[in-house]
N, C-alpha and C positions, 0 to 999 in steps of 0.2 A: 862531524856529525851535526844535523841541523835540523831544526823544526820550524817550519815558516818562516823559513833563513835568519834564523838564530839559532846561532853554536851555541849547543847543548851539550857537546863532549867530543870524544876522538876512540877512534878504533885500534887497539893495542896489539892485536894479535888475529890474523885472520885466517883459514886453511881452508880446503874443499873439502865436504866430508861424504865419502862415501857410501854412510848408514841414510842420511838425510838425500844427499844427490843433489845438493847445495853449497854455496859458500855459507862456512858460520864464523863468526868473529867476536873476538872479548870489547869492550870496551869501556872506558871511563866517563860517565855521564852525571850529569850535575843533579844532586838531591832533589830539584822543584823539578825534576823530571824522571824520579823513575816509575813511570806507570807499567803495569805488562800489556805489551799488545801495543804500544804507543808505537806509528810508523814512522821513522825517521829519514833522512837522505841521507845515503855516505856519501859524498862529494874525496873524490881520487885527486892528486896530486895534478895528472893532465887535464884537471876540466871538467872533469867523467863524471857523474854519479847516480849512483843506485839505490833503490828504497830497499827499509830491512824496516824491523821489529824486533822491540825488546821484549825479552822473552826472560823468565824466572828459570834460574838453574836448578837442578841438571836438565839439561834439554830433554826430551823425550817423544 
């Protein structure tokens, strides 16, 4: 996980959720970064990645 390509943390747990109609995913993110709403890149194992947002639990 990355901010202006600086790792900021990592994605621990991720599922499609059928209430949302989206991927949602846990992750562990470094303290000087938890803002809500802050967009991140998940960068995937092959190269791949996708913008997300940290979002305050429970989701809703």
């Amino acid at each position: 996980m990355t901010i202006d390509e600086e790792v900021v943390g990592q994605v621990t747990t991720a599922i499609w959720s059928p209430a949302f109609k989206k991927n949602i995913a846990l992750g562990m993110v470094t303290k000087d970064h938890w803002t809500f709403g802050q967009v991140v890149d998940i960068n995937f194992p092959d190269g791949r990645a996708k913008r997300g947002k940290l979002c305050q639990l429970p989701l809703r």
